[in-house]
Structure formats: C-alpha cells, structure tokens
mmCIF file as Biopython writes it, N, C-alpha, C and O atoms, coordinates in Angstrom:
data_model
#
loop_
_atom_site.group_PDB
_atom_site.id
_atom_site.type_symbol
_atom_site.label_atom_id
_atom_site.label_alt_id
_atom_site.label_comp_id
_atom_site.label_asym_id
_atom_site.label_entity_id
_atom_site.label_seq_id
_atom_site.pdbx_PDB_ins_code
_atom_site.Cartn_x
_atom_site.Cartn_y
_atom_site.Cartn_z
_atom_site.occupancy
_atom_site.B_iso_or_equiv
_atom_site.auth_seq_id
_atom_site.auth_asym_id
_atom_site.pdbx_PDB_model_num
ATOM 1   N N  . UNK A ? 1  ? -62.068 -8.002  -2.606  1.0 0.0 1  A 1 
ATOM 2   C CA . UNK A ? 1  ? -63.202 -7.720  -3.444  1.0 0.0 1  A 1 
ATOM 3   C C  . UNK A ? 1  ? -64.324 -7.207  -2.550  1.0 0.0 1  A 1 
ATOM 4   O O  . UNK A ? 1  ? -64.655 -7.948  -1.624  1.0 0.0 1  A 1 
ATOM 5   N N  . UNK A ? 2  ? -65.104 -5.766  -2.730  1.0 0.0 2  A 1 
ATOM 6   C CA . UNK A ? 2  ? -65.526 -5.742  -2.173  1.0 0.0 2  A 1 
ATOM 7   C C  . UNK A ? 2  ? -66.871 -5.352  -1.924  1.0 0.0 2  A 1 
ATOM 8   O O  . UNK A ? 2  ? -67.518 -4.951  -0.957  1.0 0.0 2  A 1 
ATOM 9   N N  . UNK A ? 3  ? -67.228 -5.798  -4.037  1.0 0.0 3  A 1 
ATOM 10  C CA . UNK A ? 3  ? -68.960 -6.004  -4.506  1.0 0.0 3  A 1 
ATOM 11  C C  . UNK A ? 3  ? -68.542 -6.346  -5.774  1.0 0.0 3  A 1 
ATOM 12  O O  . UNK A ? 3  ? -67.366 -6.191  -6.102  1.0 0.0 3  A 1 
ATOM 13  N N  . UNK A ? 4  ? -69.457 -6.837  -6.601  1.0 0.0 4  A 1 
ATOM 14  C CA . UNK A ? 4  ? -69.232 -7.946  -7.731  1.0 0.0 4  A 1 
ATOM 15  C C  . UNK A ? 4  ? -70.567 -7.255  -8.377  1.0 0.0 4  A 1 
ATOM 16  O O  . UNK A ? 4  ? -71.536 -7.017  -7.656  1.0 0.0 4  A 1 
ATOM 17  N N  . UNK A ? 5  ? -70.569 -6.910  -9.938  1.0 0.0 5  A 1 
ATOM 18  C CA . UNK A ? 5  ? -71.244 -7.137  -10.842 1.0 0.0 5  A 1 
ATOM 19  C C  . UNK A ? 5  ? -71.720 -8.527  -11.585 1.0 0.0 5  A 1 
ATOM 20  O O  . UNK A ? 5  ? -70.962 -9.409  -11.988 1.0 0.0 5  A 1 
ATOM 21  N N  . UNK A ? 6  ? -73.440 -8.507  -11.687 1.0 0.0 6  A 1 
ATOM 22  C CA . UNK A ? 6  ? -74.300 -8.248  -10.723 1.0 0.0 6  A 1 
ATOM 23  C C  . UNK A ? 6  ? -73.837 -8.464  -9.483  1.0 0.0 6  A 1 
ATOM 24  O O  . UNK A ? 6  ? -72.795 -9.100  -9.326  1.0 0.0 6  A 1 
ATOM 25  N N  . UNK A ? 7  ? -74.638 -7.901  -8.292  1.0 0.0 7  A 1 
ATOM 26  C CA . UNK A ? 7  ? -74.586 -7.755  -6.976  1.0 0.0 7  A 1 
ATOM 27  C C  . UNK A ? 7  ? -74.879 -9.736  -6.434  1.0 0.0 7  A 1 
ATOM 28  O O  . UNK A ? 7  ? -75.744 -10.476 -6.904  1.0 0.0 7  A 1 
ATOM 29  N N  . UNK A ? 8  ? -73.912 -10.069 -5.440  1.0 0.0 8  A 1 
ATOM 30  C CA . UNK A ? 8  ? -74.053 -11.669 -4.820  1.0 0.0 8  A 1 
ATOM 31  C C  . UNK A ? 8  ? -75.911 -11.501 -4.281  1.0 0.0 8  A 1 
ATOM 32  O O  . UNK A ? 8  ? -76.570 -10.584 -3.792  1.0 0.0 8  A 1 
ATOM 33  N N  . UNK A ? 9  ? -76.168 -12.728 -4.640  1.0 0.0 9  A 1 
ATOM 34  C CA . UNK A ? 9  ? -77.825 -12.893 -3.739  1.0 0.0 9  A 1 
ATOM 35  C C  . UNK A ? 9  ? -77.502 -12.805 -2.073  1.0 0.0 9  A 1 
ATOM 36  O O  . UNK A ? 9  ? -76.552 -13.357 -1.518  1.0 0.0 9  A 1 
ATOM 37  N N  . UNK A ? 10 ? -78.545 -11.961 -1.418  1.0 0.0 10 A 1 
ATOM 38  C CA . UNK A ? 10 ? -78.509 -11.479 0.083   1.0 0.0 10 A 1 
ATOM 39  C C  . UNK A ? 10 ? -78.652 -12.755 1.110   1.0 0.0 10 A 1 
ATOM 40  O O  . UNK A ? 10 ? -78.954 -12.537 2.283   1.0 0.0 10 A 1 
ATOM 41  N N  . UNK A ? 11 ? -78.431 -14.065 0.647   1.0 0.0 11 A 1 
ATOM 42  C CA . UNK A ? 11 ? -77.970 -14.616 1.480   1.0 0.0 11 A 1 
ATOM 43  C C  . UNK A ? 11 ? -76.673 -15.640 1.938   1.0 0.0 11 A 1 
ATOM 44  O O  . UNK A ? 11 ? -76.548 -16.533 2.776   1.0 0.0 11 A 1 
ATOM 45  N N  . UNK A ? 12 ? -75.912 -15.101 1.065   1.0 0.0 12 A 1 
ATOM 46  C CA . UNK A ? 12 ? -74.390 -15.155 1.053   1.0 0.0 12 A 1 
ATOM 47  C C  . UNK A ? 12 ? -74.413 -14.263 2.143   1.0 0.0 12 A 1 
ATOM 48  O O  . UNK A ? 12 ? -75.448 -13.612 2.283   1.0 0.0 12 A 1 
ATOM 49  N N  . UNK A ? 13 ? -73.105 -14.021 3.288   1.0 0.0 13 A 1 
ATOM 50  C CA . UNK A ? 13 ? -72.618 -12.879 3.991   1.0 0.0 13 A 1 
ATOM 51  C C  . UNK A ? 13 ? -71.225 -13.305 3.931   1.0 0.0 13 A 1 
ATOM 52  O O  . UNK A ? 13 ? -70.771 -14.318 3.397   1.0 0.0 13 A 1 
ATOM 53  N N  . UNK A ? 14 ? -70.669 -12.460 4.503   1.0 0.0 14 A 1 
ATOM 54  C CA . UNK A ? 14 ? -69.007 -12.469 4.686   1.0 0.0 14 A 1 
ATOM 55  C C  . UNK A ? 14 ? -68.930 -12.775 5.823   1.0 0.0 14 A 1 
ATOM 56  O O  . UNK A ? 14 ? -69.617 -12.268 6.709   1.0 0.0 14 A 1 
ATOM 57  N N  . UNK A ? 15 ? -67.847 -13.898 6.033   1.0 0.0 15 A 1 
ATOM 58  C CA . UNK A ? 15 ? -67.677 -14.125 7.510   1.0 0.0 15 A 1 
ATOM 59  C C  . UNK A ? 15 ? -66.263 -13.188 7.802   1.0 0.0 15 A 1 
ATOM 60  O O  . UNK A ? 15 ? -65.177 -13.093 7.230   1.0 0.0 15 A 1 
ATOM 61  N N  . UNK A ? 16 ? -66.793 -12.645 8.830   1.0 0.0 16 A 1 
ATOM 62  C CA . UNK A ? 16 ? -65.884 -12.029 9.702   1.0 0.0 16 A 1 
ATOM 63  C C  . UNK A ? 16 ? -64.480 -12.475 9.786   1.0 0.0 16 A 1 
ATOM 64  O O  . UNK A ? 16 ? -64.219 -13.642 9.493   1.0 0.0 16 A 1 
ATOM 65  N N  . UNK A ? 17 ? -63.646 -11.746 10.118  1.0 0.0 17 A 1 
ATOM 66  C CA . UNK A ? 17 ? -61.908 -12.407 10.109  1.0 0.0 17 A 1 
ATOM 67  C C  . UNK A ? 17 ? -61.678 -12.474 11.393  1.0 0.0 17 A 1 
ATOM 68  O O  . UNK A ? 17 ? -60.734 -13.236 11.599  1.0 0.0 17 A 1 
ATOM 69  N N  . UNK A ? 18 ? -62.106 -12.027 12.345  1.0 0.0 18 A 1 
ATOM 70  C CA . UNK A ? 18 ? -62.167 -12.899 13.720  1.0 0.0 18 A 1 
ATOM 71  C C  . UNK A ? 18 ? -62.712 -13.988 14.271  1.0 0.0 18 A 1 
ATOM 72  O O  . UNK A ? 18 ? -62.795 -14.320 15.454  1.0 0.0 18 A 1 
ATOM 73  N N  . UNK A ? 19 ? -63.182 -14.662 13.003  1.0 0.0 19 A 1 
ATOM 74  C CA . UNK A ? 19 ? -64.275 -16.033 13.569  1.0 0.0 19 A 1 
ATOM 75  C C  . UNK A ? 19 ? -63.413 -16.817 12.580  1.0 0.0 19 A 1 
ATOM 76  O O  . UNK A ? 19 ? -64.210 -17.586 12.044  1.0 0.0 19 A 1 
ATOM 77  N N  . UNK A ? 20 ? -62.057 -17.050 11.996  1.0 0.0 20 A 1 
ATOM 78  C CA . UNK A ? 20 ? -61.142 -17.707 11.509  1.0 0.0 20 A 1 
ATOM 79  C C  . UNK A ? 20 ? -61.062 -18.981 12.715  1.0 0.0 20 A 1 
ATOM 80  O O  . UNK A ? 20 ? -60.600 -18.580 13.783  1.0 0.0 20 A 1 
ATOM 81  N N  . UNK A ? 21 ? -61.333 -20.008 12.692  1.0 0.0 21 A 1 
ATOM 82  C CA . UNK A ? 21 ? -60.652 -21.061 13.709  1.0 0.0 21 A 1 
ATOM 83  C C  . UNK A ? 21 ? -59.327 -21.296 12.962  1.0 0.0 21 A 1 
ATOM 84  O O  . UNK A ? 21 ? -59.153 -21.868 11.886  1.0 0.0 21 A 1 
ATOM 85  N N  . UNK A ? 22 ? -58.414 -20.705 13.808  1.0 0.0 22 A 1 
ATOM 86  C CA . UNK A ? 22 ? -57.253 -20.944 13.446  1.0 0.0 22 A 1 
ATOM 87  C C  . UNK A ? 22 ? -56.429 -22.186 14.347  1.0 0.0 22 A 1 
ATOM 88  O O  . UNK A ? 22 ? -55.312 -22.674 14.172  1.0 0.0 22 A 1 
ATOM 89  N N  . UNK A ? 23 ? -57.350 -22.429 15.247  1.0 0.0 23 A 1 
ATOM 90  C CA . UNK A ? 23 ? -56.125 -23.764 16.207  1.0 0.0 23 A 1 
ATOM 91  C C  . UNK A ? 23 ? -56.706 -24.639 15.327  1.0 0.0 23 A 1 
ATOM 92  O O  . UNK A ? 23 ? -56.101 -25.677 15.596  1.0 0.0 23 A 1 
ATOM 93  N N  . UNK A ? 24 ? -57.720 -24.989 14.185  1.0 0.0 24 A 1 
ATOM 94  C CA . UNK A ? 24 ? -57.920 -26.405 13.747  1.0 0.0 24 A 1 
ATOM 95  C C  . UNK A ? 24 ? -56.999 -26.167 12.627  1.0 0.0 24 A 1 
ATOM 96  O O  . UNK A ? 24 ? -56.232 -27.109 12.424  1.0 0.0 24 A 1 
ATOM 97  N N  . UNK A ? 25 ? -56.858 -25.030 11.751  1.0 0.0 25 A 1 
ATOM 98  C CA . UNK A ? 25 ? -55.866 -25.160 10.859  1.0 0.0 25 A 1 
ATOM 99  C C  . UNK A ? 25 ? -54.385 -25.315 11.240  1.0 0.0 25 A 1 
ATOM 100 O O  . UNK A ? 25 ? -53.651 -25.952 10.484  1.0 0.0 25 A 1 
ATOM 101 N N  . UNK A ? 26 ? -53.973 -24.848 12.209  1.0 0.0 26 A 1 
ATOM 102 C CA . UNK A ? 26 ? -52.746 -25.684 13.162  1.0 0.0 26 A 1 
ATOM 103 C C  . UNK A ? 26 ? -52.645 -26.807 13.496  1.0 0.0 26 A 1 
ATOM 104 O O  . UNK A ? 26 ? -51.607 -27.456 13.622  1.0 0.0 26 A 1 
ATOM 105 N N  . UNK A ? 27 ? -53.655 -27.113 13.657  1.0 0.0 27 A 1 
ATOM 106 C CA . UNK A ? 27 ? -54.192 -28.863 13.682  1.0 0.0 27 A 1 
ATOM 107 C C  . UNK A ? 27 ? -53.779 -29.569 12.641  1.0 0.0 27 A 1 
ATOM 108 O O  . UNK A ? 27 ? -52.906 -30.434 12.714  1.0 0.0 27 A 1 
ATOM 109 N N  . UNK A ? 28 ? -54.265 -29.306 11.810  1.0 0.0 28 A 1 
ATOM 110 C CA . UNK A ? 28 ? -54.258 -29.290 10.311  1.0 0.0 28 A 1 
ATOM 111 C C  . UNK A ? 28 ? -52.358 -29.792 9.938   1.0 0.0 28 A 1 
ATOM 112 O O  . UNK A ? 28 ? -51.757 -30.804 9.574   1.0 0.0 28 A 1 
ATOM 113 N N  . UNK A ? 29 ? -52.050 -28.465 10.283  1.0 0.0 29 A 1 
ATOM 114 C CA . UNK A ? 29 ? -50.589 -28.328 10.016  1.0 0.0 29 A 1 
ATOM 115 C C  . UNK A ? 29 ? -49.628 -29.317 10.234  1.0 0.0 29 A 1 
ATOM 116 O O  . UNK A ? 29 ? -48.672 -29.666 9.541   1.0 0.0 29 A 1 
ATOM 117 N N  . UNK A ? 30 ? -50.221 -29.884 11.790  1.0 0.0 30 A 1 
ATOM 118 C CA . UNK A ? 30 ? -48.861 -30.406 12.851  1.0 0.0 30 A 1 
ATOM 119 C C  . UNK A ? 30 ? -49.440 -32.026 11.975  1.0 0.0 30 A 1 
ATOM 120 O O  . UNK A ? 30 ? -48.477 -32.646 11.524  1.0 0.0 30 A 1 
ATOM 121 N N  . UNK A ? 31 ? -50.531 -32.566 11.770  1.0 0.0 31 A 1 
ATOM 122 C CA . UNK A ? 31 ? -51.155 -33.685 11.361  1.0 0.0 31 A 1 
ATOM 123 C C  . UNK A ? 31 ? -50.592 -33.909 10.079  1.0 0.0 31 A 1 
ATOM 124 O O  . UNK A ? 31 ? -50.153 -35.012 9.752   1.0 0.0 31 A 1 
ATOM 125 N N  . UNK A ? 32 ? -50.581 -32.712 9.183   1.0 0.0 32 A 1 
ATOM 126 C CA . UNK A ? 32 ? -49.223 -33.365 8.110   1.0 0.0 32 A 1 
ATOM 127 C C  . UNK A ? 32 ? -48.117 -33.615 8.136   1.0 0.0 32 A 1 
ATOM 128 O O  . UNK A ? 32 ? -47.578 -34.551 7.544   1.0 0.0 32 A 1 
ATOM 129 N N  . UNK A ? 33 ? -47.572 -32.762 8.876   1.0 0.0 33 A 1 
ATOM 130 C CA . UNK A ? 33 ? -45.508 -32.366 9.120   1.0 0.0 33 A 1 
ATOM 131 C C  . UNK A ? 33 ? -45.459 -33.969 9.749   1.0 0.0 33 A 1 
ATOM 132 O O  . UNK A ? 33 ? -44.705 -34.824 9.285   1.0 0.0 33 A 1 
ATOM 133 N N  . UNK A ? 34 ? -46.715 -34.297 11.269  1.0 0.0 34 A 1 
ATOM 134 C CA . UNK A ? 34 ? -46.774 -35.749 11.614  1.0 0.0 34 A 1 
ATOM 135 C C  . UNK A ? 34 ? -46.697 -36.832 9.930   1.0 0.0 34 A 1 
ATOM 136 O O  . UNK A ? 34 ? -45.745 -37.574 9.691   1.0 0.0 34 A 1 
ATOM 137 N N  . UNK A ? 35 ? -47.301 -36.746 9.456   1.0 0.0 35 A 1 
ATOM 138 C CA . UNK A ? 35 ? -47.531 -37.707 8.028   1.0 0.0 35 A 1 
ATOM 139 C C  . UNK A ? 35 ? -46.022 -38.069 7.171   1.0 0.0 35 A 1 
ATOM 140 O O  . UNK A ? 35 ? -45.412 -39.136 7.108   1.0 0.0 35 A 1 
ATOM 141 N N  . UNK A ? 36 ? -45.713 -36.745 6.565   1.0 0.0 36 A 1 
ATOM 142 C CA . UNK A ? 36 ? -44.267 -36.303 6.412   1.0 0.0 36 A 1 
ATOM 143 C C  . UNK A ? 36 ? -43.374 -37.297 6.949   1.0 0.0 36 A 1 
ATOM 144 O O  . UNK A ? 36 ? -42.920 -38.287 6.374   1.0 0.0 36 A 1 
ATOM 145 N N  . UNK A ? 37 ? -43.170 -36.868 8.225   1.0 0.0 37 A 1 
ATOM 146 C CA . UNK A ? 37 ? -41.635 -37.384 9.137   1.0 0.0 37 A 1 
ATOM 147 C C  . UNK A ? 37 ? -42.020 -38.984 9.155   1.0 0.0 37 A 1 
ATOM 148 O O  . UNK A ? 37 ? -41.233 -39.907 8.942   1.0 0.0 37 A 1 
ATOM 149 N N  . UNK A ? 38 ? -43.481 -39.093 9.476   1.0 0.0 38 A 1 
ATOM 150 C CA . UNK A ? 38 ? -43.544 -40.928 9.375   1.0 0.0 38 A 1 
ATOM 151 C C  . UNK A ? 38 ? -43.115 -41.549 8.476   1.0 0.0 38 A 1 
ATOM 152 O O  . UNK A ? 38 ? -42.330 -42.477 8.673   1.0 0.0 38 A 1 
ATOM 153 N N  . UNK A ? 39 ? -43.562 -41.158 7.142   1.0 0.0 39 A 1 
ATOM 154 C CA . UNK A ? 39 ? -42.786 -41.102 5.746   1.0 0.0 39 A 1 
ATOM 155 C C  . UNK A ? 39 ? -41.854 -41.341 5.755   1.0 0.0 39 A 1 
ATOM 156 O O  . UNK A ? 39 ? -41.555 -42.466 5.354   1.0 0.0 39 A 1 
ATOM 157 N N  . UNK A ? 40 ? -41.169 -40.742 6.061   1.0 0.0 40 A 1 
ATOM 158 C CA . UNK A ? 40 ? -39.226 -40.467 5.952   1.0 0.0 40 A 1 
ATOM 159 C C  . UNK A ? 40 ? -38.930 -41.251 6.829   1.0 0.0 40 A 1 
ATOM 160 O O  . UNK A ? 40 ? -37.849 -41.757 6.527   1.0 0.0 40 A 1 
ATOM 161 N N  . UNK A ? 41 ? -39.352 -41.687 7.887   1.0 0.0 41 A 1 
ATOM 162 C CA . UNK A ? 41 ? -39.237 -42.711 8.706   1.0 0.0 41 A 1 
ATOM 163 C C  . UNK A ? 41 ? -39.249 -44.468 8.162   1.0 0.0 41 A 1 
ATOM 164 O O  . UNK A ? 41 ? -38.537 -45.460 8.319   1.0 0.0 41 A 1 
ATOM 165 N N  . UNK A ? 42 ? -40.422 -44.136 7.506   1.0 0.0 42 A 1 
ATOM 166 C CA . UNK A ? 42 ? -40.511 -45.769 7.484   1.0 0.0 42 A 1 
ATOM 167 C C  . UNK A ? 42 ? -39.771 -46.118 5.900   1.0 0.0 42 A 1 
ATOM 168 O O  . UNK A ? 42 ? -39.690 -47.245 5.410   1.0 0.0 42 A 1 
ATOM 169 N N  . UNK A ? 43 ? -39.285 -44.870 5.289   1.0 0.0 43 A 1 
ATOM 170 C CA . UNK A ? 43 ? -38.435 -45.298 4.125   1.0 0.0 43 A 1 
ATOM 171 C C  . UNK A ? 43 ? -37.023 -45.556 4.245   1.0 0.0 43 A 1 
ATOM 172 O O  . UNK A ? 43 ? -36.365 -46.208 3.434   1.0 0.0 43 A 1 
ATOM 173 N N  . UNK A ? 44 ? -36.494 -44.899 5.515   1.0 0.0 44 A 1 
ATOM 174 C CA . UNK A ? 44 ? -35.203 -45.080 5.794   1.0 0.0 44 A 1 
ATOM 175 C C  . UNK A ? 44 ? -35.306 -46.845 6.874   1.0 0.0 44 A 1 
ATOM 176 O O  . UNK A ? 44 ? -34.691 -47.909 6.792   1.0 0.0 44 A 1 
ATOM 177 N N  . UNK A ? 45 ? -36.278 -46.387 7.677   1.0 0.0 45 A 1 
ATOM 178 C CA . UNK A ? 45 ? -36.574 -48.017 8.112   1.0 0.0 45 A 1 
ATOM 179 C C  . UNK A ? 45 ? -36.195 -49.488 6.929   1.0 0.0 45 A 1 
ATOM 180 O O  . UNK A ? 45 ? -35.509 -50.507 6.997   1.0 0.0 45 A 1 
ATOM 181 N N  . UNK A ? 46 ? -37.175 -48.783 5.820   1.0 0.0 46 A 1 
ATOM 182 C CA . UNK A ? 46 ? -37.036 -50.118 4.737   1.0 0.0 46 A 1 
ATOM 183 C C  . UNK A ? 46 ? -35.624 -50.483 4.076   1.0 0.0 46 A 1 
ATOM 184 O O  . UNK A ? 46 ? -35.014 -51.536 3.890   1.0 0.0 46 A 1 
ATOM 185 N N  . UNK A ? 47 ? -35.267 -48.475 3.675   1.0 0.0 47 A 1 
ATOM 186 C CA . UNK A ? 47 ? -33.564 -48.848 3.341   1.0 0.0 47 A 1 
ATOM 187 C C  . UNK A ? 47 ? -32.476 -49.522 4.272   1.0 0.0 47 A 1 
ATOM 188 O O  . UNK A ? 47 ? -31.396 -49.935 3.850   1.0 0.0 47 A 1 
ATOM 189 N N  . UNK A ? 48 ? -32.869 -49.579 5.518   1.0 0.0 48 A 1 
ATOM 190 C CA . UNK A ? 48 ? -32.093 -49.791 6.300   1.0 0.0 48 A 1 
ATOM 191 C C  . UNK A ? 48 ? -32.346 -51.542 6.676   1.0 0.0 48 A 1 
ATOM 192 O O  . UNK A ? 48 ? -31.490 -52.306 7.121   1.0 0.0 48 A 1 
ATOM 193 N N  . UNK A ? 49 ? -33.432 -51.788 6.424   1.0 0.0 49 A 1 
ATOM 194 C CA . UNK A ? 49 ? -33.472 -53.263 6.283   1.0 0.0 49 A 1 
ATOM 195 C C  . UNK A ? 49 ? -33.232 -54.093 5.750   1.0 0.0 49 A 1 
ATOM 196 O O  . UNK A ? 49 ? -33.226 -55.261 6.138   1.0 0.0 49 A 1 
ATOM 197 N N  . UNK A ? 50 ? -32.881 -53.511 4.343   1.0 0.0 50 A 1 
ATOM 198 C CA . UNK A ? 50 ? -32.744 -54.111 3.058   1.0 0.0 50 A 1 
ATOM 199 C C  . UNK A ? 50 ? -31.326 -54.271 2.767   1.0 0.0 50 A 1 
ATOM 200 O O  . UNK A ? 50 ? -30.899 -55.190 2.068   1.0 0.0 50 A 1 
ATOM 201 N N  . UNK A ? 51 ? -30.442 -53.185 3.419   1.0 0.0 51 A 1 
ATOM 202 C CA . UNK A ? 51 ? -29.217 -53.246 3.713   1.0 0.0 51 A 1 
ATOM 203 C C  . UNK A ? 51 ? -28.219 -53.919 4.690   1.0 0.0 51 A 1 
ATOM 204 O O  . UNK A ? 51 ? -27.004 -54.075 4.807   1.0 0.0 51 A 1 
ATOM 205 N N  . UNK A ? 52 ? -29.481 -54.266 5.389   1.0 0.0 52 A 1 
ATOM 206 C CA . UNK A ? 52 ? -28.729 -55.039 6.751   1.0 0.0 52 A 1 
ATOM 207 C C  . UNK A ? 52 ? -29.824 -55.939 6.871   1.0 0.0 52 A 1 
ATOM 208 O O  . UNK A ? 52 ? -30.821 -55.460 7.412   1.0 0.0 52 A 1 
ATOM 209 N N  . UNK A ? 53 ? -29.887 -57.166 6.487   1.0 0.0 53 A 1 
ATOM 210 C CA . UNK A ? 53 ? -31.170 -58.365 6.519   1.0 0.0 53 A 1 
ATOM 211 C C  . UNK A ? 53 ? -30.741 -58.445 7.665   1.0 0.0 53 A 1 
ATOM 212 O O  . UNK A ? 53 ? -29.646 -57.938 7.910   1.0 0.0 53 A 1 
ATOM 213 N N  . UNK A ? 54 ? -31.464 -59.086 8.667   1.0 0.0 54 A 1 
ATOM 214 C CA . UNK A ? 54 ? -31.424 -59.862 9.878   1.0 0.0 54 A 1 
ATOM 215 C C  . UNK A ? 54 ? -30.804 -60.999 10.025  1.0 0.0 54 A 1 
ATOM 216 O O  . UNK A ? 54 ? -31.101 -61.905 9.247   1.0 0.0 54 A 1 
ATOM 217 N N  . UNK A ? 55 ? -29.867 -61.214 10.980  1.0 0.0 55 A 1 
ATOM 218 C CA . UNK A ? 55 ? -28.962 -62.559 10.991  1.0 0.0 55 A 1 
ATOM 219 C C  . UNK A ? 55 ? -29.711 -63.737 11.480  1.0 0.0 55 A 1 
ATOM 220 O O  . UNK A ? 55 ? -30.074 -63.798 12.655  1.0 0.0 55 A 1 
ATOM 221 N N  . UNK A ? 56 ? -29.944 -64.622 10.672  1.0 0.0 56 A 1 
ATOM 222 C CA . UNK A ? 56 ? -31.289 -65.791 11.581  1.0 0.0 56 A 1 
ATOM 223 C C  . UNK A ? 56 ? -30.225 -66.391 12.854  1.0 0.0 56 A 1 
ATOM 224 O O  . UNK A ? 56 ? -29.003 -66.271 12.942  1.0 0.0 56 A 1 
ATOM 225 N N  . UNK A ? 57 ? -31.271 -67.122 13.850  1.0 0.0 57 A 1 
ATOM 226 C CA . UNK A ? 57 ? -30.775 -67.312 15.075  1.0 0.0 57 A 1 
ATOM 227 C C  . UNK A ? 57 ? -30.576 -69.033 14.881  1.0 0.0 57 A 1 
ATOM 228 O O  . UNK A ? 57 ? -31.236 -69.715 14.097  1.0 0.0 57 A 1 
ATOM 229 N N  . UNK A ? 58 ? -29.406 -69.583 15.878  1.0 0.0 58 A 1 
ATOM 230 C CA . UNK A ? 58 ? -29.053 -70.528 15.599  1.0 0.0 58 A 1 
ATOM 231 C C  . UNK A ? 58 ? -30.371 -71.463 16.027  1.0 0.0 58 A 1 
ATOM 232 O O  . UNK A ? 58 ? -30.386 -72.672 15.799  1.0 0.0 58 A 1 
ATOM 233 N N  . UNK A ? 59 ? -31.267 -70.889 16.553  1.0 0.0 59 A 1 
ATOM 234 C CA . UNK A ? 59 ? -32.328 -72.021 16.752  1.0 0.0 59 A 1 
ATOM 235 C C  . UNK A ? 59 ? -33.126 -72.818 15.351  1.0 0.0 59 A 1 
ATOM 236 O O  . UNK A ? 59 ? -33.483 -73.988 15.215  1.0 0.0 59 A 1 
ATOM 237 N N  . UNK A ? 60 ? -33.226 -71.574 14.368  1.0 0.0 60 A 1 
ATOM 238 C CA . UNK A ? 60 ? -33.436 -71.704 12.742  1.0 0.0 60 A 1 
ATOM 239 C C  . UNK A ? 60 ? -32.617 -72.875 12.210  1.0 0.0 60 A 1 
ATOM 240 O O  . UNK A ? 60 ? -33.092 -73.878 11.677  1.0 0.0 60 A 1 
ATOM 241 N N  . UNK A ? 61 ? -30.979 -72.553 12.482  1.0 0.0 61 A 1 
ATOM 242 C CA . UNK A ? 61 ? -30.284 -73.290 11.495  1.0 0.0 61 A 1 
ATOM 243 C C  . UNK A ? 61 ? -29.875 -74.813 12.390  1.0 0.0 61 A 1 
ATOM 244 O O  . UNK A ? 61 ? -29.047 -75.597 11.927  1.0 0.0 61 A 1 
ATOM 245 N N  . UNK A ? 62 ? -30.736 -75.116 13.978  1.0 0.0 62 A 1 
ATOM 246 C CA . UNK A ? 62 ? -30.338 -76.385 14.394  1.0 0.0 62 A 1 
ATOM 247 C C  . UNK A ? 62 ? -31.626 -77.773 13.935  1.0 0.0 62 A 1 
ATOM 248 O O  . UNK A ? 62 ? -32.813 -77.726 14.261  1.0 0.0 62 A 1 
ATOM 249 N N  . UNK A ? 63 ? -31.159 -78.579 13.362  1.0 0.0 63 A 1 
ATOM 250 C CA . UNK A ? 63 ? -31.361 -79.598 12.881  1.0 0.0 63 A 1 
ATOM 251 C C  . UNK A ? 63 ? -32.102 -80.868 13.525  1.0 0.0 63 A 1 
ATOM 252 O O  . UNK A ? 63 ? -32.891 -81.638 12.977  1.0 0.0 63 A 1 
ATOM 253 N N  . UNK A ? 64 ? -31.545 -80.869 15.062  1.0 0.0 64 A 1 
ATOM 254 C CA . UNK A ? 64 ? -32.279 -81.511 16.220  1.0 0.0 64 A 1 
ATOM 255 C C  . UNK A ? 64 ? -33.829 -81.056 16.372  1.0 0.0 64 A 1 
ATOM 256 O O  . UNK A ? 64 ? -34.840 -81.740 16.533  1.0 0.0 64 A 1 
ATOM 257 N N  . UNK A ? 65 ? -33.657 -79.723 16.267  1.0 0.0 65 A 1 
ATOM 258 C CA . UNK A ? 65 ? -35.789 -79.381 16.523  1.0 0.0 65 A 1 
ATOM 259 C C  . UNK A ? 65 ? -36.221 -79.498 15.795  1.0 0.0 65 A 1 
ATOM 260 O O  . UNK A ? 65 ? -37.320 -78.944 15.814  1.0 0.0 65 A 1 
ATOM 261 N N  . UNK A ? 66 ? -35.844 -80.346 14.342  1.0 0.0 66 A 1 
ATOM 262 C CA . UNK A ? 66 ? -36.892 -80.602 13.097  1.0 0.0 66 A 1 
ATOM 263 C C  . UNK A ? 66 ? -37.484 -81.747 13.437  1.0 0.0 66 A 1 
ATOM 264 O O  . UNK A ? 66 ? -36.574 -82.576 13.431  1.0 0.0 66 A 1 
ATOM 265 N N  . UNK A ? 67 ? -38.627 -82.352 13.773  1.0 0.0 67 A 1 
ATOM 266 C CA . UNK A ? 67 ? -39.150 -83.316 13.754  1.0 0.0 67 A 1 
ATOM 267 C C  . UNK A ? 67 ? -38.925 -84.485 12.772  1.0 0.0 67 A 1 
ATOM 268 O O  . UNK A ? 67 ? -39.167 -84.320 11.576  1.0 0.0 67 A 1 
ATOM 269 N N  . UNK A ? 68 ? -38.500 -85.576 13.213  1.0 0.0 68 A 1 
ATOM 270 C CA . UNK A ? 68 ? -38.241 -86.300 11.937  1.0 0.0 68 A 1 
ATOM 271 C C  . UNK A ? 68 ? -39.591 -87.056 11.542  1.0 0.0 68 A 1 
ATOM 272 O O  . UNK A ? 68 ? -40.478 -87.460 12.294  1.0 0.0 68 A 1 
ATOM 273 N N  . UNK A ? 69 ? -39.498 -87.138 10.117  1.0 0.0 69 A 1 
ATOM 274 C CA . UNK A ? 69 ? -40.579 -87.974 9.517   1.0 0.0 69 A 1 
ATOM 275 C C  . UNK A ? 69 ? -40.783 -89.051 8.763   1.0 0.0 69 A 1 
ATOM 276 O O  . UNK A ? 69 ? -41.930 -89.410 8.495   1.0 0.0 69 A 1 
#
C-alpha cells in the first residue's frame, strides 16, 4: 500500500525494511520450537511413568524401621 484515502496524519512514517531486527524474531522462533519439544517431552515423561510406576525399595516394605508404638 502505498497511500490511503484520506491521506495517514504526517506523523506516522514507514519504517524502513532494513531496520527489521530480525535476530530477535529468531529469538522468538528458537524460544518456541524450545516450548514445543519441552512439551512433548514432559508428556511422554508422564506416559512413560504411568506405564511403568516405580518399584518401591525394600527399605519401604521392611518392617524393623517402623518404630513401634
């Protein structure tokens, strides 16, 4: 677009296409794809826990370290 009926008020300007910061929108980028994979990470983590509970240790199931009362 490259004038608009009525004309924009004169203190709008166009910013230039060489003053794009483009390493923060790369920034941007890698900080989601990061978000993403954590995601997928900690859901296969949960499926994978839920599928394989943890075997308790015989210190749990010995009877001697219960304090008697």
């Amino acid at each position: 677009m490259d004038s608009q009926v009525p004309p924009a008020a004169s203190v709008f300007v166009q910013i230039p296409a060489d003053h794009e910061n483009a390493a923060m929108n790369a920034g941007y980028v890698v900080q989601w794809w990061a978000f993403a994979l954590l995601t997928l990470a900690g859901y296969v983590y949960l499926v994978r826990r839920e599928a394989h509970p943890l075997v308790p240790s015989s210190f749990e199931d010995d009877e001697s370290l219960v304090p008697a009362s």
